[in-house]
Each structure stands twice: as C-alpha cells, then as structure tokens.
N, C-alpha and C positions, 0 to 999 in steps of 0.2 A: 504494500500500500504506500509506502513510506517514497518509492521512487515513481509510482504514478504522480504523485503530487509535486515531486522532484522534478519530473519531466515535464507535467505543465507549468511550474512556475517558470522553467529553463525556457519554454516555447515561449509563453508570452510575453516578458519579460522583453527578448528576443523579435518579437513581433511590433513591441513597443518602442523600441527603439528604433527599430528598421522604422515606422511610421514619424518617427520623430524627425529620424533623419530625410526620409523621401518628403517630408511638407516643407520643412526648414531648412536644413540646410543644402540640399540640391539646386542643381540648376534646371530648365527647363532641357537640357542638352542632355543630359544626364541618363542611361539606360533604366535605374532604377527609381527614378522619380516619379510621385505621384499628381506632380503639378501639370500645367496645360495653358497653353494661352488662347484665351477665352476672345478676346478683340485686342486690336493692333492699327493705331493711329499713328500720324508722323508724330507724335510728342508723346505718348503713352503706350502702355502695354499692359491688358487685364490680365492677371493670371489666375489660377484659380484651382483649388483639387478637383481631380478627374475621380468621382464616384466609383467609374469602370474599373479604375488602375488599382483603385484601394481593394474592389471585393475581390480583385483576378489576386493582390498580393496577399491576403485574409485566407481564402483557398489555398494558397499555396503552403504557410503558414498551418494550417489543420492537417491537410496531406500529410506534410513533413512533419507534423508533430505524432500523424498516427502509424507510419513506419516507424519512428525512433522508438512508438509503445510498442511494437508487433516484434521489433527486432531486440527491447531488455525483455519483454515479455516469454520470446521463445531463448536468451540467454539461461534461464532457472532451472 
C-alpha cells in the first residue's frame, strides 16, 4: 500500500511541475508547452493555454503513472 501512495504522490507531484513549467516558464516555440497564441497584431501578441495541450499532457501523465503501478506491482 505504502508504494501505491508513493507512486502517486511521485506522478503528481511530477505532473505539477511539468504544468508549472509548460504555462510559465516556456516559450511559445517550445515542444513541450502548453501555451498558444491566441491573436497576433503589429504591437501585441494574445497568448493563452491550449485546453487541448493540457488534457493530451494529463493522459499522458495517468498512462505513465499506471505502467510505473503494473511494473512495482508485478516486481513483488
């Protein structure tokens, strides 16, 4: 029990960060960002979080959290 709770505190944890980093400190250029620009004037630029980007990286994120269970799980 003690490493299920190990391993989801490791994923989100993990998950939170990564979402920290893809809204702040990335760049629009950037492969794992989850920003987007939104409109693009000669003097501004809207940018904005892509909803898409966040759930495709939130899936990704579960996946990998439930291989990392299936793989200590068949370790025992």
């Amino acid at each position: 029990m003690n490493r299920k709770i190990g391993l989801f505190i490791l994923v989100f944890f993990c998950y939170l960060i990564w979402l920290y980093l893809a809204i702040y400190e990335s760049s629009v250029n950037d492969w794992w960002t989850v920003n987007e620009i939104k409109e693009r004037t000669e003097d501004t630029i809207g940018i904005s979080v892509s909803n898409v980007k966040v759930i495709v990286g939130t899936v990704i994120f579960i996946i990998g959290g439930a291989i990392l269970y299936l793989l200590i799980r068949k370790r025992k």
